[in-house]
C-alpha positions as CSV (number, residue, x, y, z in Angstrom):
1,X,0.0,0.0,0.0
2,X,1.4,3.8,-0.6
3,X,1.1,5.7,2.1
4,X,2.3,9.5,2.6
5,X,3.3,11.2,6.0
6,X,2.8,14.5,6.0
7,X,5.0,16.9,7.9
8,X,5.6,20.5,8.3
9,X,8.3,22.4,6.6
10,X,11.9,21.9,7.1
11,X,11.6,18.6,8.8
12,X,11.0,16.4,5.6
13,X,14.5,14.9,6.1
14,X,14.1,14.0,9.5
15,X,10.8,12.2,8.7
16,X,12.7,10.1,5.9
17,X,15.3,9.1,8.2
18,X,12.2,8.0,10.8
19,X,10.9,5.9,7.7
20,X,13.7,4.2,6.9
21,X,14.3,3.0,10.7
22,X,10.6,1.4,10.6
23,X,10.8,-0.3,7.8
24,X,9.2,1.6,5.3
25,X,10.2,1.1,1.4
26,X,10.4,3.2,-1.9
27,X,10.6,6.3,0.6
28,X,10.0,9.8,-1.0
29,X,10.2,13.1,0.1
30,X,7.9,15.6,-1.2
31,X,6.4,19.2,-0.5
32,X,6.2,19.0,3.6
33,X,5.5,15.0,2.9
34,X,7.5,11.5,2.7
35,X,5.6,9.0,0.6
36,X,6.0,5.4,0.9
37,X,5.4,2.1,0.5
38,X,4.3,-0.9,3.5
39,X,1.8,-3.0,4.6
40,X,-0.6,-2.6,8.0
41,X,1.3,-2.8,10.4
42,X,3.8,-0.2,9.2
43,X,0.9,2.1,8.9
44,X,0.0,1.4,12.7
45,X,3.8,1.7,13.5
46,X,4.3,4.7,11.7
47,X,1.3,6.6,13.3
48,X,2.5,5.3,16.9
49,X,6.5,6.1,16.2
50,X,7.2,8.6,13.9
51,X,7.7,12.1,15.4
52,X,8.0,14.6,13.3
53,X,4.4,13.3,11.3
54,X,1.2,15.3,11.6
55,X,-1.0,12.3,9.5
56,X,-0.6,9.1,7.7
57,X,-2.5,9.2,4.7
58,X,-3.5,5.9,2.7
59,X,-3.3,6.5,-1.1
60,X,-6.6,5.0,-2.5
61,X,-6.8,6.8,-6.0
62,X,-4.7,9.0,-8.0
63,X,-6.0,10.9,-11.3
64,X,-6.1,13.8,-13.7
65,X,-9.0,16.1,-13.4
66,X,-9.2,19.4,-15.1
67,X,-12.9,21.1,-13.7
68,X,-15.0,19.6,-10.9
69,X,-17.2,17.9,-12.7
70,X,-13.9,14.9,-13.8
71,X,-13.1,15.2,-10.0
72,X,-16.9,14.3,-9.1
73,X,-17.0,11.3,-11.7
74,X,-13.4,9.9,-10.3
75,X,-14.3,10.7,-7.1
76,X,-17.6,8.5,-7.3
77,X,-15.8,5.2,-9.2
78,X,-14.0,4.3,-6.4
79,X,-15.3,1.6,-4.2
80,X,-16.2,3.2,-2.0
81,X,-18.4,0.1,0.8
82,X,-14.4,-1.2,1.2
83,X,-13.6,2.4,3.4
84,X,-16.8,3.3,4.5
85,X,-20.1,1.5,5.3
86,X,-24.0,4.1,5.1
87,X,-23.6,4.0,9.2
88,X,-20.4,5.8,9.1
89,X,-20.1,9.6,9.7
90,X,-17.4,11.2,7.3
91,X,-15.4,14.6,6.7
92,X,-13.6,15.9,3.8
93,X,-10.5,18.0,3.8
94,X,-9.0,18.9,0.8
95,X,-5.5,20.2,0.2
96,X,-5.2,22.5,-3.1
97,X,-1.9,24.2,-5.4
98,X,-3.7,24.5,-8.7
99,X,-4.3,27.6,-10.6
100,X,-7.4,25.8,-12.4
101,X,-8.9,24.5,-8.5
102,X,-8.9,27.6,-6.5
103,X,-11.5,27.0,-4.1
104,X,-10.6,23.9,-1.6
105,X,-13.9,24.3,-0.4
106,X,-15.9,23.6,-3.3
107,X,-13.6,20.6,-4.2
108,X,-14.3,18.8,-0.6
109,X,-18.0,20.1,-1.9
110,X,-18.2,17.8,-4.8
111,X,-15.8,15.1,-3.5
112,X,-18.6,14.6,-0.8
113,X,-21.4,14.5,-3.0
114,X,-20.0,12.5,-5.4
115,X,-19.3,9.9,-2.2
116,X,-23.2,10.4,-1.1
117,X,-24.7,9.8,-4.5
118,X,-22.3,6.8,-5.0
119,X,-24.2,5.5,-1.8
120,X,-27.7,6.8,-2.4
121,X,-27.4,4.9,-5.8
122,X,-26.3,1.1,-4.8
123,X,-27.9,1.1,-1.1
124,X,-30.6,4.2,-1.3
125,X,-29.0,5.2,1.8
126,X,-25.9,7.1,2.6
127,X,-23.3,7.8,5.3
128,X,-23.6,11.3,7.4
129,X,-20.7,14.4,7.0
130,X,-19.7,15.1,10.3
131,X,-17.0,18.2,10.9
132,X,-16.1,17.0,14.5
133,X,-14.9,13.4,15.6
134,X,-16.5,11.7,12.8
135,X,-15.9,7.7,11.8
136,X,-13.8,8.0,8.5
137,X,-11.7,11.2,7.9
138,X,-10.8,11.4,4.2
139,X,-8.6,13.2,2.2
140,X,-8.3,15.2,-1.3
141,X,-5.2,16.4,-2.5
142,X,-4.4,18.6,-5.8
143,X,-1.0,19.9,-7.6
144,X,-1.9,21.1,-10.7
145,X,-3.9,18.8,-12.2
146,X,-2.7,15.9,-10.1
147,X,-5.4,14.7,-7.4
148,X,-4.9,12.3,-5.0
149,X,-8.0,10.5,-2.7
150,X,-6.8,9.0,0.5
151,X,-8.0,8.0,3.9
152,X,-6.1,9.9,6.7
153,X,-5.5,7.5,9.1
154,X,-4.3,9.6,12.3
155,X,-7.6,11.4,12.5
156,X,-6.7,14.0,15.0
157,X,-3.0,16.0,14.2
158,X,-0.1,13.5,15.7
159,X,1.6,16.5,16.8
160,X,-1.1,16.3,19.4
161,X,0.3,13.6,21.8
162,X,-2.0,14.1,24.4
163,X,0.0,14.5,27.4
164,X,-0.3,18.4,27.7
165,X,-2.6,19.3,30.7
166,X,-1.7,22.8,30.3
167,X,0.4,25.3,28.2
168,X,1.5,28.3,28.0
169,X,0.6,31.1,25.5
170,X,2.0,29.8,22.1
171,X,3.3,26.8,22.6
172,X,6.3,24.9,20.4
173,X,4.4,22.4,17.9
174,X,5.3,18.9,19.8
175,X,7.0,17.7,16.4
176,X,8.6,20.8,15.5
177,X,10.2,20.2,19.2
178,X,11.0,16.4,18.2
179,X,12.5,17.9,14.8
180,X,14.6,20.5,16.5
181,X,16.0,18.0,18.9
182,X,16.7,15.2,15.9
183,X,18.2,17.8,13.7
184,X,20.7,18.9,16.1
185,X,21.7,14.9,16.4
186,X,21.5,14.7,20.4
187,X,19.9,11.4,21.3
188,X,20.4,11.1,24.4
189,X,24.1,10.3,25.4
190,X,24.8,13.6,27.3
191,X,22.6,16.2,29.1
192,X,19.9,18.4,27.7
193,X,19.4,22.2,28.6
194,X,16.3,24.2,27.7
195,X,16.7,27.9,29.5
196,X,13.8,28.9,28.4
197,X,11.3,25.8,29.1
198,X,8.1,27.4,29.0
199,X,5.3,24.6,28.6
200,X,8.2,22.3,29.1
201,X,7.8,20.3,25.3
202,X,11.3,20.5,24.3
203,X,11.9,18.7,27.8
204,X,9.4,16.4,27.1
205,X,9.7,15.4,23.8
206,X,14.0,14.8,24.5
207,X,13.3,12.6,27.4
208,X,10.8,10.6,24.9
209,X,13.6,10.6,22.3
210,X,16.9,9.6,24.8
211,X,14.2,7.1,26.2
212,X,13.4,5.9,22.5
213,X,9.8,6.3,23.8
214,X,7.1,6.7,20.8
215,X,4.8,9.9,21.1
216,X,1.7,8.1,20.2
217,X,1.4,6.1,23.4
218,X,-0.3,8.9,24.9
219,X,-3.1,9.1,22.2
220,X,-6.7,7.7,23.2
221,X,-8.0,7.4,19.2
222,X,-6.3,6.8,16.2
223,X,-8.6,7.4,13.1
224,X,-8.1,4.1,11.3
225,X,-9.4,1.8,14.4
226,X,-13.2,2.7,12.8
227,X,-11.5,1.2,9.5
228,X,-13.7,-2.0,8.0
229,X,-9.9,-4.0,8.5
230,X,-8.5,-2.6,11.4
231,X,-7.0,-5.6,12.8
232,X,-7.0,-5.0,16.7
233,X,-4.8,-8.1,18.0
234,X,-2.1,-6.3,15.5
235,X,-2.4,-3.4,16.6
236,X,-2.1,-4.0,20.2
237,X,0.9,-6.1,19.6
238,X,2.5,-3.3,18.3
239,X,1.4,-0.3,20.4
240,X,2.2,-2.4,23.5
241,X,5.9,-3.8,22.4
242,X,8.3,-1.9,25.0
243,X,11.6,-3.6,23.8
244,X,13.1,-0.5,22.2
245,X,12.5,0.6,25.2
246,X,16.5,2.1,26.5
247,X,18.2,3.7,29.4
248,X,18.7,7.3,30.4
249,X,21.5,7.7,32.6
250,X,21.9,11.2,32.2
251,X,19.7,14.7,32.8
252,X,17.4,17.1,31.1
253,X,17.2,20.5,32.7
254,X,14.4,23.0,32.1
255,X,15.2,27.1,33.4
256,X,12.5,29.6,32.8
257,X,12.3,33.0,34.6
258,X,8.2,32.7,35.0
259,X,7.4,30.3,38.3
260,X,3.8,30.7,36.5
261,X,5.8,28.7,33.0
262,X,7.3,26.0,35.5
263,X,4.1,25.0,37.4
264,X,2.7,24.0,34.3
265,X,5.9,22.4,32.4
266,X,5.9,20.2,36.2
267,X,2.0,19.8,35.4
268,X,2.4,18.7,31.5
269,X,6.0,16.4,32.5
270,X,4.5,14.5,35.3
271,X,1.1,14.3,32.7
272,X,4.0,12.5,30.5
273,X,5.7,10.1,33.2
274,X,8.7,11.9,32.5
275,X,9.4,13.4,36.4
276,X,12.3,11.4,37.1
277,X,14.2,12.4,34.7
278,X,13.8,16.2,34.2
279,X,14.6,18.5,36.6
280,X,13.2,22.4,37.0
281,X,14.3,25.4,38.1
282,X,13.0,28.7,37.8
283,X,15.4,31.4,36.9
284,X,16.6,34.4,35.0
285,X,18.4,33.8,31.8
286,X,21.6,36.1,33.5
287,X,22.5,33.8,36.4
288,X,22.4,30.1,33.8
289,X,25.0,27.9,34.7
290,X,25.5,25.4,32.5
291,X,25.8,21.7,34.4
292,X,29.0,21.4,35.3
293,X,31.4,18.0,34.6
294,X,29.3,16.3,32.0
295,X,29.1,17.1,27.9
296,X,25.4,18.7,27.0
297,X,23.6,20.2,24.7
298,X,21.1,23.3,24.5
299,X,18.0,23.9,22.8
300,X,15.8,26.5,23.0
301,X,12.8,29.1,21.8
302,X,13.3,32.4,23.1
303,X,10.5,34.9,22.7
304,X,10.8,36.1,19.1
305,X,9.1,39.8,20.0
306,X,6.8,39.5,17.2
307,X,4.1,41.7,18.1
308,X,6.8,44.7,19.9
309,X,10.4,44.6,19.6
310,X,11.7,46.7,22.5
311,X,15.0,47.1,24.5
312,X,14.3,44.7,27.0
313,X,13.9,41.8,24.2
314,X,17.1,42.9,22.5
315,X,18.9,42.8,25.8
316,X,17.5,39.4,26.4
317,X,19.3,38.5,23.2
318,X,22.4,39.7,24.4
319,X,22.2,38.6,27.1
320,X,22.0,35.1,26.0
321,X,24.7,36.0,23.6
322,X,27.5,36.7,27.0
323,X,25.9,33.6,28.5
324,X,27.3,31.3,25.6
325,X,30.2,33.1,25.4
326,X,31.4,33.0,28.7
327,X,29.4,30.3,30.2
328,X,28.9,27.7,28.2
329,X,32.1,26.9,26.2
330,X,32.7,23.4,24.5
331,X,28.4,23.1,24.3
332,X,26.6,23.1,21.0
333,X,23.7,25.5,21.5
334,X,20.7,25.9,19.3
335,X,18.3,28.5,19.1
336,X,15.5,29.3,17.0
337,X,13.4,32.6,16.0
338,X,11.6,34.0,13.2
339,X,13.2,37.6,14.1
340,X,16.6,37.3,12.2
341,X,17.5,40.4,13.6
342,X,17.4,39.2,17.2
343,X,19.3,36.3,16.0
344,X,22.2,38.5,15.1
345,X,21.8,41.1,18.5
346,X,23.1,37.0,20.4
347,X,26.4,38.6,18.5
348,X,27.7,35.1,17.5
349,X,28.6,33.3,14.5
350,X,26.4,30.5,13.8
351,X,28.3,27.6,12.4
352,X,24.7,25.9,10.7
353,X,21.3,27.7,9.9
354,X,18.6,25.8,9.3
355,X,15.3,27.1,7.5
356,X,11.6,26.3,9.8
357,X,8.3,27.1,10.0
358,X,6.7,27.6,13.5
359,X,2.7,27.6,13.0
360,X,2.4,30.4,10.5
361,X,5.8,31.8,11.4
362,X,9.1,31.6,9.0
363,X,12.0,30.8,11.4
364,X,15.6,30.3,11.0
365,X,17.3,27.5,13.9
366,X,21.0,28.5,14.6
367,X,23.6,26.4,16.1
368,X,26.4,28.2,17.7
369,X,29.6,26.1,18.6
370,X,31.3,27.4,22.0
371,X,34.6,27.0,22.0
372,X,37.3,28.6,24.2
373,X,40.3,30.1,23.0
374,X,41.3,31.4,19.2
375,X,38.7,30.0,16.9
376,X,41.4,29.2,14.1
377,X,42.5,26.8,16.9
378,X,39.6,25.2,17.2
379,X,38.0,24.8,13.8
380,X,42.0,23.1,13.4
381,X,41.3,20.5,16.3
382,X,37.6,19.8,14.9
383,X,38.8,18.9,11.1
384,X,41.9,16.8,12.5
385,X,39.0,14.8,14.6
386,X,36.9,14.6,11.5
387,X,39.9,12.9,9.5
């Protein structure tokens, strides 16, 4: 079966290195998407495991169509009683970069009469549209001329784990958070810093990764167990399997200068199970210390001042930018903002920038290499260790 993952931008590598770990074959990567190829239970698998996924989608037909009326008469050959049975609620969402389909709306418009009259025709009965938590969730996708039917499979965003009990005002996207961590290679071998923890799902999400935890144990509903061959015993098998299961033997430590921001990382980590092995502190970004005698690494989301850009948000910036400097030599830290500017006001040299989106927001994620002494000296040690 061909399945496609879809992602948000920037993290499409990521999700093709997930694939390939679970098995997954003739993996593609395409606009904020990895296609592949598997059988059941790698769709079960890759809706429980993969990270950086928002929905698995399960190709069912692929065509040409040129007006609505060819989508409506595609649409309505499929067959459909082997996704859906007249007791069934469904929803359409549709996907559209066309120049000739403009309107998504009207497309989920025809795809779902074209489903009822398919019904109404062989049965003189049909299933019910339902916006919110319905049975079958189905999907229409067109480039160009190119549209794709499928059945999404996740129902509700997998970025939505499930163990948030609380957050604070705009979160980081859970699988932005996993992609962040992944693309700045820690995996648990040293410790983990985020100084500015808010909600606490950078924490989270890197105690799930050094733990080689998957993110969708914490989901109550995956949309493909109302599927006509959902196979339960399989699933179950799967979703319960704790032998990648792996030791932690270091620390994750979340700062933040609001006590209101750590109360509710404490609330959304112990939500998680993940107490024992993050520790919280509140305080101001000025008196960090980074853990002393073991290697770690730092990630973190400052505010990016979007809505004011005043001197106290600059001089957080530079702040930060003495911290790594003085504080925090021989750690890799990573820091992400859609304010370029701000980036620059840290008044380091990043050594990798890396191009994100945060919900709506284009963001750039900067790693800065802290080294002590001349710099010529140390870019000279790190290529005679990469020989």
């Amino acid at each position: 079966m061909i399945y496609i993952a879809k992602t948000f931008q920037g993290l499409e590598d990521v999700l093709y290195d997930e694939l390939k770990k679970i098995g997954a074959e003739n993996i593609k990567k395409e606009r904020r998407a990895v296609s592949f190829e598997g059988d059941l239970a790698l769709m079960y698998r890759a809706n429980i495991w993969l990270r950086t996924a928002s929905r698995i989608l399960q190709t069912i037909a692929t065509f040409e169509a040129n007006d609505a009326d060819t989508i409506y008469n595609e649409v309505k050959k499929i067959d459909w009683h082997q996704y859906i049975s007249v007791n069934q609620t469904f929803v359409i969402n549709s996907t559209v970069y066309s120049e000739t389909f403009r309107n998504s709306q009207f497309v989920s418009y025809r795809t779902k009469d074209a489903i009822a009259d398919y019904f109404n025709e062989k049965y003189g009965k049909r299933p019910s549209v339902r916006v919110t938590n319905p049975d079958i969730y189905i999907n229409i996708h067109i480039s160009n001329n190119i549209c794709t039917v499928s059945l999404d499979s996740s129902g509700e965003s997998l970025h939505k784990r499930g163990y948030r009990t609380v957050q604070t005002k705009a979160p980081i996207n859970e699988a932005l958070a996993a992609g962040m961590i992944m693309l700045s290679g820690w995996n648990g071998k040293s410790n983990f810093v985020d100084f500015m923890c808010g909600s606490g799902t950078l924490l989270i999400e890197a105690a799930l990764i050094a733990l080689n935890i998957p993110p969708g144990i914490y989901r109550k509903k995956f949309a493909f167990e109302n599927w006509n061959n959902f196979d339960r015993e399989l699933f179950e098998e799967i979703f319960n399997d704790e032998s990648q299961e792996r030791e932690f033997d270091h620390k994750i430590y979340g700062y933040d200068l609001s006590s209101k921001a750590i109360e509710i990382a404490q609330s959304n980590i112990k939500s998680a199970g993940m107490s024992k092995y993050i520790e919280l502190k509140a305080a101001n970004i000025a008196d960090f210390e980074s853990p002393q005698g073991e290697k770690c690494t730092i990630i973190s989301n400052p505010p990016y001042g979007e809505r004011l850009l005043d001197n106290n948000i600059i001089k957080l910036y530079n702040t930060l930018g003495q911290i790594l400097k003085h504080r925090c030599q021989g750690i890799d830290t990573w820091i992400i903002s859609s304010n370029i500017d701000l980036l620059k006001a840290i008044g380091l040299k990043p050594s990798k920038r890396i191009e994100l989106l945060n919900g709506s927001l284009e963001c750039e994620f900067w790693k800065f290499e802290i080294f002590s002494g001349k710099r010529n000296d140390f870019l000279a040690s790190k290529s005679t260790k990469n020989k």
